[in-house]
RODRENMI-943979 format. One record per residue (C-alpha): x, y, z; residue number from 0. Coordinates in Angstrom, 3 decimals. Layout:
BEGIN
<rec X="X" Y="Y" Z="Z" pos="NUM"/>
...
This chain:
BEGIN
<rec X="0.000" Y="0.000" Z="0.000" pos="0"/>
<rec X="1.664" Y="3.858" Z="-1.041" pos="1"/>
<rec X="1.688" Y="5.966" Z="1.892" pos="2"/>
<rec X="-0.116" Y="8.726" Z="2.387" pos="3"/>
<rec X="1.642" Y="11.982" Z="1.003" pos="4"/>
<rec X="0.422" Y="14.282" Z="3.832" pos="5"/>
<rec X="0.920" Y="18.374" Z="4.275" pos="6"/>
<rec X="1.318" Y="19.615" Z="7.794" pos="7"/>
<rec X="1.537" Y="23.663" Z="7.817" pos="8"/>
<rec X="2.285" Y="25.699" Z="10.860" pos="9"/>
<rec X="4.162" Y="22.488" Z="11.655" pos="10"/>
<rec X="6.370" Y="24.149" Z="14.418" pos="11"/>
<rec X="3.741" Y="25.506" Z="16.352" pos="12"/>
<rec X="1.731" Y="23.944" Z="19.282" pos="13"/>
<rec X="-0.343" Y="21.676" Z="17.308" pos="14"/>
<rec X="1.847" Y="21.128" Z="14.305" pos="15"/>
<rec X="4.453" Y="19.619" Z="16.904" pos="16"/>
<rec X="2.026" Y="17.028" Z="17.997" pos="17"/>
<rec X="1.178" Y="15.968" Z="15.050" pos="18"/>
<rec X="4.077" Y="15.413" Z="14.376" pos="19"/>
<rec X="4.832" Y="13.687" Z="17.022" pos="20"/>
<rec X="2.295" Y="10.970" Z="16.215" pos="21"/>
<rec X="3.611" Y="10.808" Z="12.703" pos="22"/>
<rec X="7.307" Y="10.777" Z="13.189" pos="23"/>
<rec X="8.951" Y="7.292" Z="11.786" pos="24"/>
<rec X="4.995" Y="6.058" Z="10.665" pos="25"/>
<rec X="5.890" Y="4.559" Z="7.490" pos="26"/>
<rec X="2.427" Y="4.944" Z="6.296" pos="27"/>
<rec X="3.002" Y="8.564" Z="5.567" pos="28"/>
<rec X="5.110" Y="10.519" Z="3.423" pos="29"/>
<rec X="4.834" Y="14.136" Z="6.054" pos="30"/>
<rec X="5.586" Y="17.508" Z="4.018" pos="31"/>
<rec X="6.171" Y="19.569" Z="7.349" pos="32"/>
<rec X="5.838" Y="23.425" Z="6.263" pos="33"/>
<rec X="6.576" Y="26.593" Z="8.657" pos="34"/>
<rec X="8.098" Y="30.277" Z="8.033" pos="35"/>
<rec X="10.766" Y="31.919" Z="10.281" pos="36"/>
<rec X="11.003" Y="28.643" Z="12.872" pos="37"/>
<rec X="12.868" Y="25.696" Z="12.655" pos="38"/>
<rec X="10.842" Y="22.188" Z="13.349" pos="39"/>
<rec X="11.041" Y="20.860" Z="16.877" pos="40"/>
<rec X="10.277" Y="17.128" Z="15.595" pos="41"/>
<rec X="12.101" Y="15.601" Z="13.178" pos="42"/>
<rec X="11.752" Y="12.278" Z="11.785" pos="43"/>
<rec X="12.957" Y="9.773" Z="8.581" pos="44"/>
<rec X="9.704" Y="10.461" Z="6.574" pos="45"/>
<rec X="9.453" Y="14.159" Z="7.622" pos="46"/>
<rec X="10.788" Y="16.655" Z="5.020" pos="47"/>
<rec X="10.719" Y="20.365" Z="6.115" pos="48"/>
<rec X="9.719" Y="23.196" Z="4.093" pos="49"/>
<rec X="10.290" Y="26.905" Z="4.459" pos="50"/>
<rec X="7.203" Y="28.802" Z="3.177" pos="51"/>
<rec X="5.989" Y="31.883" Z="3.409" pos="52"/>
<rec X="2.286" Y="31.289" Z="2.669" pos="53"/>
<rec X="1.007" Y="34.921" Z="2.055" pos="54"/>
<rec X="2.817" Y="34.404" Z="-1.633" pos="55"/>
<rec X="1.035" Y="32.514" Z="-3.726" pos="56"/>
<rec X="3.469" Y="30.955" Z="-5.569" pos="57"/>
<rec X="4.988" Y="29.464" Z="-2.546" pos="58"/>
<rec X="1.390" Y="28.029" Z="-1.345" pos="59"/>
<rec X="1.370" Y="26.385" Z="-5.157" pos="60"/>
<rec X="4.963" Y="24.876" Z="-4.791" pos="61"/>
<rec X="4.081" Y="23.034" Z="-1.213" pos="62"/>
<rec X="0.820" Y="21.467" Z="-2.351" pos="63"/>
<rec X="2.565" Y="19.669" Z="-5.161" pos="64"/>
<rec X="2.254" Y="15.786" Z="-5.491" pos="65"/>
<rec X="0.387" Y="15.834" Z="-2.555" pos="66"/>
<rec X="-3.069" Y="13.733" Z="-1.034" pos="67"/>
<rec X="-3.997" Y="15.365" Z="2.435" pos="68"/>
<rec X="-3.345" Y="18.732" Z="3.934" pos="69"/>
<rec X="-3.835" Y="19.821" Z="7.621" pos="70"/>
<rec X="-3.618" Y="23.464" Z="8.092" pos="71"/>
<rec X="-2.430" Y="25.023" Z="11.417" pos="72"/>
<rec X="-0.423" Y="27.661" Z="10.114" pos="73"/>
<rec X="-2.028" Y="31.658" Z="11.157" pos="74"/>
<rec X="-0.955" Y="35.170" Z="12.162" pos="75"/>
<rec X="-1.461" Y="35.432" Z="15.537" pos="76"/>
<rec X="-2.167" Y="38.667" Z="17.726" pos="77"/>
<rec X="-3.463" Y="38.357" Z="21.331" pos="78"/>
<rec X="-3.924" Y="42.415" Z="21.733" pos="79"/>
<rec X="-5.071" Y="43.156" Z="17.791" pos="80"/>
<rec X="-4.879" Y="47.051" Z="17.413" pos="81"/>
<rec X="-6.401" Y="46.950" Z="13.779" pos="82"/>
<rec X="-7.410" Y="44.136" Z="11.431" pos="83"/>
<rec X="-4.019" Y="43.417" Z="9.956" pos="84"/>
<rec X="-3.686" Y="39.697" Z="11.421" pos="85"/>
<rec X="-7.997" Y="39.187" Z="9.873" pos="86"/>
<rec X="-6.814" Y="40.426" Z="6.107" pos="87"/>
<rec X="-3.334" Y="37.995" Z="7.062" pos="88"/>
<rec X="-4.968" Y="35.276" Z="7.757" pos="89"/>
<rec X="-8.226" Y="35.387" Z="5.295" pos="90"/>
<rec X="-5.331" Y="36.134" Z="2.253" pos="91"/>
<rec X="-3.042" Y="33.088" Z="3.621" pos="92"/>
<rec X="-5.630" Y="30.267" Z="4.033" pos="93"/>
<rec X="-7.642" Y="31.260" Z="1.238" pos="94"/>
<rec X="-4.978" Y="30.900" Z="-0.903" pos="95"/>
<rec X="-3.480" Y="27.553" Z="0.318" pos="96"/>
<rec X="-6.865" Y="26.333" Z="-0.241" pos="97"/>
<rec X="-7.407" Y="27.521" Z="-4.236" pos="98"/>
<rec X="-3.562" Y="26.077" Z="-4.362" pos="99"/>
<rec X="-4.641" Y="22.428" Z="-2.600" pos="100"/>
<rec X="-7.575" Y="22.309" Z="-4.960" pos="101"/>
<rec X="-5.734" Y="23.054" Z="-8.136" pos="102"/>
<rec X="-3.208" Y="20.919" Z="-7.581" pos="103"/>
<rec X="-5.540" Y="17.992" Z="-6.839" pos="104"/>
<rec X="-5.490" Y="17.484" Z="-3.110" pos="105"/>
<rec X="-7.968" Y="14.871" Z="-2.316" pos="106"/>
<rec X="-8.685" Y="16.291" Z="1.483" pos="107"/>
<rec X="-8.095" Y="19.620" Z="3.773" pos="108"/>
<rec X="-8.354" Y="19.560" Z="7.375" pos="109"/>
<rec X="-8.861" Y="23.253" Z="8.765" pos="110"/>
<rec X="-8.357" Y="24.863" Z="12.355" pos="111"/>
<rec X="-11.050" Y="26.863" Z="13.355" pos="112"/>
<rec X="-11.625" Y="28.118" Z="16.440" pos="113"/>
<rec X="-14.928" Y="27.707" Z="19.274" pos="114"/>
<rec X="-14.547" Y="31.187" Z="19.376" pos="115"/>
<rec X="-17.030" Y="31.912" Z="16.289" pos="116"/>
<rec X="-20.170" Y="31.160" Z="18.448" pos="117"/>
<rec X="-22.322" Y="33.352" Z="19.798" pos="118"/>
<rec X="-22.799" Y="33.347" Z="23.606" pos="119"/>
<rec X="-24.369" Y="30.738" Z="24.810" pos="120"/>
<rec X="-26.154" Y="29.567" Z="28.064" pos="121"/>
<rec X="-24.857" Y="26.065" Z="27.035" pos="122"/>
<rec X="-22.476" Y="24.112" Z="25.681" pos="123"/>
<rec X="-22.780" Y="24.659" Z="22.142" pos="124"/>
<rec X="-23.691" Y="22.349" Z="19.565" pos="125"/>
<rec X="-21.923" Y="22.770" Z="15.416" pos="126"/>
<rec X="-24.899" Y="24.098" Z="13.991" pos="127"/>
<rec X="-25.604" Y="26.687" Z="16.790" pos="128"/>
<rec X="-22.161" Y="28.760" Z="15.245" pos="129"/>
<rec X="-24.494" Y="31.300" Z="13.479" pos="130"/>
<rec X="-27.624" Y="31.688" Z="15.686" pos="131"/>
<rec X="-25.889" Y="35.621" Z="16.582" pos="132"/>
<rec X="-22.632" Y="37.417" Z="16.402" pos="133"/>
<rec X="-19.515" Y="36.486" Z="18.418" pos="134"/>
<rec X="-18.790" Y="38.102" Z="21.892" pos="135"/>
<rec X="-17.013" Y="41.689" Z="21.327" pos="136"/>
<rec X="-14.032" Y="40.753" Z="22.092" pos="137"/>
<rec X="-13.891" Y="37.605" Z="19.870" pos="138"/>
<rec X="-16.109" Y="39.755" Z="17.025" pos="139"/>
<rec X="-13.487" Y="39.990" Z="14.530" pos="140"/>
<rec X="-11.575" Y="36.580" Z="14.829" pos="141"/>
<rec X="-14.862" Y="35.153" Z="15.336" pos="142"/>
<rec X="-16.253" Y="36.324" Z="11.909" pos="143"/>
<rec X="-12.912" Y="35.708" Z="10.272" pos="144"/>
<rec X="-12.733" Y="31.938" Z="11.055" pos="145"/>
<rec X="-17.063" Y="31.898" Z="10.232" pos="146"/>
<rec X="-15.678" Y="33.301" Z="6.428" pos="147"/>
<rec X="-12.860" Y="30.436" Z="6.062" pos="148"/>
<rec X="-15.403" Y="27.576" Z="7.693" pos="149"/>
<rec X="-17.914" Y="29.079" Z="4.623" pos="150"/>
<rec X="-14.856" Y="28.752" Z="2.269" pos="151"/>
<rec X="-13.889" Y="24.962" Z="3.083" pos="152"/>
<rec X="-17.568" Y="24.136" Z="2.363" pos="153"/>
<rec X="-17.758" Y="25.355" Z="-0.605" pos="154"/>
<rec X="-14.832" Y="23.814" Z="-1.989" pos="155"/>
<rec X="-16.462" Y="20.352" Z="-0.758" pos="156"/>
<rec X="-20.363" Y="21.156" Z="-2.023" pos="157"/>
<rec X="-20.498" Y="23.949" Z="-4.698" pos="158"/>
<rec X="-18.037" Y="23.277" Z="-7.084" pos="159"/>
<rec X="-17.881" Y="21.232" Z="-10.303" pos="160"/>
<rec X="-15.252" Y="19.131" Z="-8.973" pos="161"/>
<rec X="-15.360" Y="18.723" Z="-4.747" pos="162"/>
<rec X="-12.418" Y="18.613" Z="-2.706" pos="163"/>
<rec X="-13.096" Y="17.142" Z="0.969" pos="164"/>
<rec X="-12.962" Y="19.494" Z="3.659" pos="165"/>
<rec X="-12.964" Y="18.849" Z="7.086" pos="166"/>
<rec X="-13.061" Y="21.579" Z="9.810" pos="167"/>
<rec X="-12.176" Y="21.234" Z="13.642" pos="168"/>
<rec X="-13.943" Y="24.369" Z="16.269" pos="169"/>
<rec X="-10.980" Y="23.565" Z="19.248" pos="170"/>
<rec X="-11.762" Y="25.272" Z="22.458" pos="171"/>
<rec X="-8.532" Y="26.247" Z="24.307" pos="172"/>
<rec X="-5.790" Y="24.222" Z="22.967" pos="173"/>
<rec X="-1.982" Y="23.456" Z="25.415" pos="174"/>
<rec X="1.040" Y="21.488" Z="25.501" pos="175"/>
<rec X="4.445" Y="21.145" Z="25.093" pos="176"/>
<rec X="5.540" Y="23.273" Z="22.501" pos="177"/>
<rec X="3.235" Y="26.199" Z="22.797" pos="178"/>
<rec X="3.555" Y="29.700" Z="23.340" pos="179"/>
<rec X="5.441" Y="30.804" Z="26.697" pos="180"/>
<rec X="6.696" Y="34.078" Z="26.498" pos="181"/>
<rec X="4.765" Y="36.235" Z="29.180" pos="182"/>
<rec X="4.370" Y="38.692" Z="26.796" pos="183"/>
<rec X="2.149" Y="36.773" Z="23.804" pos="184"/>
<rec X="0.857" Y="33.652" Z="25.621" pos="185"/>
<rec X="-2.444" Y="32.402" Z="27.341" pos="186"/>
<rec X="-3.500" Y="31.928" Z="30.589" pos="187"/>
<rec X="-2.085" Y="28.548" Z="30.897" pos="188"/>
<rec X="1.152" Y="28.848" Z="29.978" pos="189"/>
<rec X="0.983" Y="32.027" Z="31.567" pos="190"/>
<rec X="0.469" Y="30.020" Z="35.263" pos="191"/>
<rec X="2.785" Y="27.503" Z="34.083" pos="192"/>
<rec X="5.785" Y="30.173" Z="34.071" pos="193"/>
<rec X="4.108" Y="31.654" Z="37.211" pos="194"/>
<rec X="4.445" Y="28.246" Z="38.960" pos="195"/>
<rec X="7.675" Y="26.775" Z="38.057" pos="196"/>
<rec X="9.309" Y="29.694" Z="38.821" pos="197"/>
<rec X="7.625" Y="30.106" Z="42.149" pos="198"/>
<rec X="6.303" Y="33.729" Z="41.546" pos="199"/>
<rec X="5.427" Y="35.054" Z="45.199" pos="200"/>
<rec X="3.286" Y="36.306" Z="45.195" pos="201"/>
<rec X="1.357" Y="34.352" Z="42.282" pos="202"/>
<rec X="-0.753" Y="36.990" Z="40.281" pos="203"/>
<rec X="-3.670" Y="36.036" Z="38.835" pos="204"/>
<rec X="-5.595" Y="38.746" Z="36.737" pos="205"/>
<rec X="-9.529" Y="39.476" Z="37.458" pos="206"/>
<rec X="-11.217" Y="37.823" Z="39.847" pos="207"/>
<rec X="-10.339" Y="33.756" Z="39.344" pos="208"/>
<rec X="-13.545" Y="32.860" Z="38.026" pos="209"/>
<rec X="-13.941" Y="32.755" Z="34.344" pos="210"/>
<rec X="-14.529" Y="29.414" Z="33.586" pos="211"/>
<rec X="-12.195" Y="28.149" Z="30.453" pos="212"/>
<rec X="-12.730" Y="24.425" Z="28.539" pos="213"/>
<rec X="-8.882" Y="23.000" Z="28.197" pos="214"/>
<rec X="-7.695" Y="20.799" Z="25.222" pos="215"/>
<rec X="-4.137" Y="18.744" Z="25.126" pos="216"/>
<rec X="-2.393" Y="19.579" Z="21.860" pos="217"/>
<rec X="-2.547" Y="15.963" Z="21.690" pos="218"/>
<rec X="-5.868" Y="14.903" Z="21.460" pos="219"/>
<rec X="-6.228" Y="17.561" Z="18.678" pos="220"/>
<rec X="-3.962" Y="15.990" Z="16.425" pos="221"/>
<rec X="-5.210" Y="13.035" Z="16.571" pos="222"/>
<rec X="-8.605" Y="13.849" Z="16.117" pos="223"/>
<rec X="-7.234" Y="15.429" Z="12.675" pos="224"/>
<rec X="-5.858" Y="12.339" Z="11.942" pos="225"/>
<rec X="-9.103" Y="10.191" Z="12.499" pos="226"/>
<rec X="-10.373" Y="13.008" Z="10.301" pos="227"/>
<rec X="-8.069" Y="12.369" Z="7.271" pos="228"/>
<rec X="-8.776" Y="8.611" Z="7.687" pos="229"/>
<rec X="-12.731" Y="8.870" Z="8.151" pos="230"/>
<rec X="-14.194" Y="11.226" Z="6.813" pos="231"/>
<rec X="-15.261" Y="12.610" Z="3.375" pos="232"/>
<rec X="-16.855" Y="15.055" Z="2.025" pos="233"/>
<rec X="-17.351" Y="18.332" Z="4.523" pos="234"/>
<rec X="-18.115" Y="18.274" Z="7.793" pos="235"/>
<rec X="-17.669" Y="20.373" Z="10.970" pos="236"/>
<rec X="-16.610" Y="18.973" Z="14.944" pos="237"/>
<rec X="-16.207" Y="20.578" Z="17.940" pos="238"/>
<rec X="-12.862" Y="20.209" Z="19.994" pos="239"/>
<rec X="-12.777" Y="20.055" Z="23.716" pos="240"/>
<rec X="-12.328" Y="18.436" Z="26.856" pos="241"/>
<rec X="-16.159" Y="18.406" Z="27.764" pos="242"/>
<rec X="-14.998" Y="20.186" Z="31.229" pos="243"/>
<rec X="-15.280" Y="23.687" Z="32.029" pos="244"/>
<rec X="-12.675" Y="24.788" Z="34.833" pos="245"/>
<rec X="-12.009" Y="28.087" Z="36.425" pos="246"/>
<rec X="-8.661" Y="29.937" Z="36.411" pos="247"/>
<rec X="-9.167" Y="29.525" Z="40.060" pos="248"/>
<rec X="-9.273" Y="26.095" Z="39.890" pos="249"/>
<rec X="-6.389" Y="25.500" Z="37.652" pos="250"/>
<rec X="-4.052" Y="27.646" Z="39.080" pos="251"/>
<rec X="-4.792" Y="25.510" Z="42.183" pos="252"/>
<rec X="-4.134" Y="22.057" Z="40.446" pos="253"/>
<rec X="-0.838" Y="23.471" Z="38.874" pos="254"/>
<rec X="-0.147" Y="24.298" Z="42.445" pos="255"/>
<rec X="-0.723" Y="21.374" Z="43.618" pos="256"/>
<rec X="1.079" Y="19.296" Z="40.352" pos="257"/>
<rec X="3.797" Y="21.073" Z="41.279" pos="258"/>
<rec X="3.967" Y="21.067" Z="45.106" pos="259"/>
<rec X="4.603" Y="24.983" Z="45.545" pos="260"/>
<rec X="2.595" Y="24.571" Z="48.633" pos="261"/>
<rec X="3.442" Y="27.997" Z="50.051" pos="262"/>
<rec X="2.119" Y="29.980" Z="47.234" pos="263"/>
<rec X="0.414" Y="32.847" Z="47.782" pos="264"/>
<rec X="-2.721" Y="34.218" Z="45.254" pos="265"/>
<rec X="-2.970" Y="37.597" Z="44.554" pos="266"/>
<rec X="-6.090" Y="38.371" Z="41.925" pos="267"/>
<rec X="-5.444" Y="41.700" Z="40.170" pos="268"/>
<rec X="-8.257" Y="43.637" Z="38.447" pos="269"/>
<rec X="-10.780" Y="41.450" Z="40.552" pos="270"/>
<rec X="-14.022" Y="43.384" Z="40.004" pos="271"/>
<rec X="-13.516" Y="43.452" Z="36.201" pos="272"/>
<rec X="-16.004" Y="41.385" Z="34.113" pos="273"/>
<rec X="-15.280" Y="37.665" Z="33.577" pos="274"/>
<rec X="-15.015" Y="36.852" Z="30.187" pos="275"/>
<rec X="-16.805" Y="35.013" Z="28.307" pos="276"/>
<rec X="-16.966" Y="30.825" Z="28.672" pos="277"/>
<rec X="-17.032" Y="29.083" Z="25.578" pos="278"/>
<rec X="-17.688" Y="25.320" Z="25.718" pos="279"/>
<rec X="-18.857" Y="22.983" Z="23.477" pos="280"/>
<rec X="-20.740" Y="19.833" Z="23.036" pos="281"/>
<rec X="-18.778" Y="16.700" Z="22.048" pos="282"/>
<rec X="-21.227" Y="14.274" Z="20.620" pos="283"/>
<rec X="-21.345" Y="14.480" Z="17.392" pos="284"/>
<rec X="-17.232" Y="14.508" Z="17.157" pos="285"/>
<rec X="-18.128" Y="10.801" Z="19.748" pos="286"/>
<rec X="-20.764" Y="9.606" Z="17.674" pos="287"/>
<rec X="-19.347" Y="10.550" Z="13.263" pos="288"/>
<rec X="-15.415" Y="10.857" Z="14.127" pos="289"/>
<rec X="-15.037" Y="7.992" Z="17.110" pos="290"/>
<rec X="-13.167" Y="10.717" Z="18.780" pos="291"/>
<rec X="-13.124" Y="11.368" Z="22.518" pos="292"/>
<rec X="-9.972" Y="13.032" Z="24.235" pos="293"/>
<rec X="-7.805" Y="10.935" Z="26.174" pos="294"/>
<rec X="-5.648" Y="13.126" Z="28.618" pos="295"/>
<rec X="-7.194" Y="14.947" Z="31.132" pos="296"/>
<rec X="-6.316" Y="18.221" Z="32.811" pos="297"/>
<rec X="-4.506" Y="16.906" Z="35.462" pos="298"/>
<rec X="-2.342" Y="14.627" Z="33.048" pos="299"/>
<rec X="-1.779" Y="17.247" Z="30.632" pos="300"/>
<rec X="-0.484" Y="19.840" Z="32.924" pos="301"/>
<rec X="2.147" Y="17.042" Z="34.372" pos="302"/>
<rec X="3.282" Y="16.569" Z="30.714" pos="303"/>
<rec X="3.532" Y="20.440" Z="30.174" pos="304"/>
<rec X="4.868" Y="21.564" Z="33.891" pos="305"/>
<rec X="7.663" Y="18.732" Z="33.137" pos="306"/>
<rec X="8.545" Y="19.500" Z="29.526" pos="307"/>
<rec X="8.244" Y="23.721" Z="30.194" pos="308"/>
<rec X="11.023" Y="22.619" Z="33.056" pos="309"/>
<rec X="13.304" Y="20.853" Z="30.512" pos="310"/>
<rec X="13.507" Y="23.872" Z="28.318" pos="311"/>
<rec X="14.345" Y="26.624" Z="31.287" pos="312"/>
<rec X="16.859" Y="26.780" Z="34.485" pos="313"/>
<rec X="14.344" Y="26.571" Z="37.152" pos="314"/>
<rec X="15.115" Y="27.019" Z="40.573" pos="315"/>
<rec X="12.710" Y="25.990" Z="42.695" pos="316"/>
């Protein structure tokens, strides 16, 4: 049987590490591994690595070539947007990988969205609930950005002559190894991660502790792209989480815990401003169409990450 010829972009980013991971040394795929301006963190005998700058067409056209499956992680990121530079980014880059992967004949796309396209809720939400109202303000323009590209990857599966199967995943909030830890640019969890390990006293939490947040391992992501790839044709859409809402409160306490800094003491700055808003999302239809359900829980996950964030810095604790 030929292996699968398989297109990983944004591959050395959170995600694109763990996936990776899972297909390092697999001889059943051939794994074009594509990133700009970083250097791959796994490496393997049937990886080959690409330097692309996707906003140039002519560079998305080169990396889809001879190619079956694509899963695309790769997007401009900006946690404090001042304008809608990264939107324009991000719309121009995926839009264009996508007209280059059908062109060139690519059987199947997987595509990153994000859970933060649905309106607010008073429950977890369900797939076809993502365009019952707008987006929270502060997810508004991010929101409505990923809403275009999901509308994109179904028309290149339903509406054209010849279809191209696309596939798209709505993760809540994805961790792990390999993520984003500069205090600067990163989440909340990575942002208590540093925190921890390096026994800040006294540990600063902003607002009040209780916005509740549903937590994904990397992990489980990639390979519910991967049962995606393998399963499913056509176009569909899943949701990606854990299924468990937690509170900032609450996890900084476990991390705590993981990491026996018993004598830490919680400051909450900013406490009377407004929690933000909880996205979580209903997993059955990604149990019941996909077979997927994650596998590492919270707990597990922030053992892998508090152990592998120590291996990269001088901690003294």
């Amino acid at each position: 049987m030929c292996a699968k010829r398989i297109l990983i972009t944004g591959a050395a980013g959170l995600i694109g590490s763990h996936i990776l991971l899972r297909l390092t040394n697999q001889d059943d795929y051939l794994v074009r591994a594509v990133d700009f301006g970083k250097e791959l963190r796994i490496r393997g005998k049937n990886i080959s690595f690409v330097s692309a700058d996707l906003s140039r067409m002519e560079q998305c056209k080169e990396v889809v070539k001879e190619i079956d499956f694509a899963i695309m992680f790769a997007a401009k990121i900006d946690r404090r947007p001042k304008n809608l530079s990264f939107a324009i980014a991000n719309l121009t880059m995926n839009f264009q990988m996508m007209e280059a992967a059908y062109e060139a004949g690519v059987k199947k796309i997987v595509w990153l969205s994000s859970a933060t396209g649905y309106p607010p809720l008073d429950r977890p939400a369900k797939e076809e609930e993502m365009f019952l109202g707008d987006p929270c303000n502060s997810n508004f323009a991010v929101g409505w950005m990923n809403r275009y590209l999901e509308i994109m990857c179904k028309m290149y599966a339903t509406k054209l002559e010849r279809k191209m199967s696309t596939i798209v995943f709505r993760p809540t909030a994805v961790y792990g190894e390999y993520g984003d830890f500069n205090p600067a640019t990163c989440h909340v969890l990575p942002a208590l991660v540093c925190k921890v390990a390096k026994r800040q006293n006294p540990l600063e939490i902003w607002g009040s502790g209780d916005t509740l947040r549903d937590f994904i391992y990397a992990g489980d992501v990639a390979a519910a792209c991967l049962l995606a790839i393998n399963r499913i044709e056509g176009h569909d859409v899943f949701n990606l989480g854990s299924g468990e809402a937690i509170s900032i409160k609450e996890l900084s306490a476990l991390l705590i815990e993981i990491d026996h800094y018993f004598n830490a003491q919680i400051v909450y700055r900013g406490g009377d401003a407004k929690p933000a808003q909880s996205i979580q999302v209903n997993m059955k239809k990604a149990k019941d169409i996909l077979g997927f359900s994650p596998r590492v829980s919270i707990r597990e996950g922030l053992s892998k990450v508090l152990a592998w964030y120590k291996e990269q810095e001088i901690v003294n604790v």
